[in-house]
N, C-alpha and C positions, 0 to 999 in steps of 0.2 A: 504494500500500500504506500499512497504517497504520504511525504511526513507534509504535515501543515503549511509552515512557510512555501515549502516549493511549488505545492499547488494552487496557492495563492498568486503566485508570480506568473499565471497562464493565464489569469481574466482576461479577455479579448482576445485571444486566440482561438482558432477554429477547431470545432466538433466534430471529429466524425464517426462511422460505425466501422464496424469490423471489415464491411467492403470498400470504405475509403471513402464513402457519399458523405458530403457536407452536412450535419443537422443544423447548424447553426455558429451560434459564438458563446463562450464562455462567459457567463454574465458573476455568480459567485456560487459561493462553497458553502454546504451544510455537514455539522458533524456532529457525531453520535455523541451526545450529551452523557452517556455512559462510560467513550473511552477517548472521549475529545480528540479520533481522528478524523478525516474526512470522510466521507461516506455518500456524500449525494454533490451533484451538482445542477446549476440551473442552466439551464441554455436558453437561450433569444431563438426562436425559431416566430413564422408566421411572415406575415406580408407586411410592406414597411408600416401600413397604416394600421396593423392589427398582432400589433408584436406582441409575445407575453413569453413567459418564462416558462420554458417545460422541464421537470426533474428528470433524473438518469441515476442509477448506482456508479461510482468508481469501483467497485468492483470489478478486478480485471480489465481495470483502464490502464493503457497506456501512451507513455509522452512519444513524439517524433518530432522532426523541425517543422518548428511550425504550429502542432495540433496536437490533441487529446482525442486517441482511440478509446470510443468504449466501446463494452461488448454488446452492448445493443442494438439493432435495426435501426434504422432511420424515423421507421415507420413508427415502431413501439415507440421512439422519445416522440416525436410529434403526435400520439396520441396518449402519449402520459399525463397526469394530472400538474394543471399550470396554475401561475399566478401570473396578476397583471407584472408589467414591470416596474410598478414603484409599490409592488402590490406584498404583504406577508403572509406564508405559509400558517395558517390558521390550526390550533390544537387538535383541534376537531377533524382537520384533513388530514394529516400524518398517517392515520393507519391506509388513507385509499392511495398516496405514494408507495406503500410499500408494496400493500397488495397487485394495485397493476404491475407489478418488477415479481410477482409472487415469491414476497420476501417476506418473512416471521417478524410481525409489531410484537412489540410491548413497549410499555411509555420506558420513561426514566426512571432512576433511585428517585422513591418517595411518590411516585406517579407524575413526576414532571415531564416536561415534553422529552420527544426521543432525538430531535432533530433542533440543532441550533446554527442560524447564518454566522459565518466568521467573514 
């Protein structure tokens, strides 16, 4: 996995999937509030007038010049669940990111949220 600082240093840089298709642009970074690494990112996907932020796991992401492979379809991040772009990931949606990725929720220590933007 990537450590924090590095992947932070990729915001604006391009998304793409495991076949190399563009999803978009690196907007910011969500981490597991459980082990404060990274774990999710947003991307800018959409048409210029109707931009919003769609999630992705890091999971089996990797860096190239340039870009951020994940291992996801193009397809599944643009039909993942999005915020607007000045918009926040709401408590209440956390479990439907994970589940469209059919990833195992549970909130945080103490039942706080599972996902925190860095």
């Amino acid at each position: 996995m990537f450590e924090a600082d590095d992947i932070r240093a990729w915001r604006g840089h391009d998304v793409v999937d495991a076949g190399g298709h563009k999803i978009g642009v690196l907007e910011s970074i969500y981490v597991d509030t459980t082990t404060d690494q990274p774990f999710f990112a947003t991307v800018t996907v959409g048409l210029p007038t109707r931009r919003r932020l769609a999630f992705v796991p890091l999971t089996g992401a990797t860096v190239g010049p340039g870009y951020l492979k994940v291992a996801h379809s193009k397809d599944q991040v643009k039909k993942a669940p999005a915020i607007d772009t000045d918009g926040e990931l709401s408590a209440g949606d956390e479990p439907s990111v994970f589940a469209h990725y059919d990833l195992p929720y549970a909130s945080g220590a103490g039942s706080e949220r599972r996902l925190a933007r860095r």
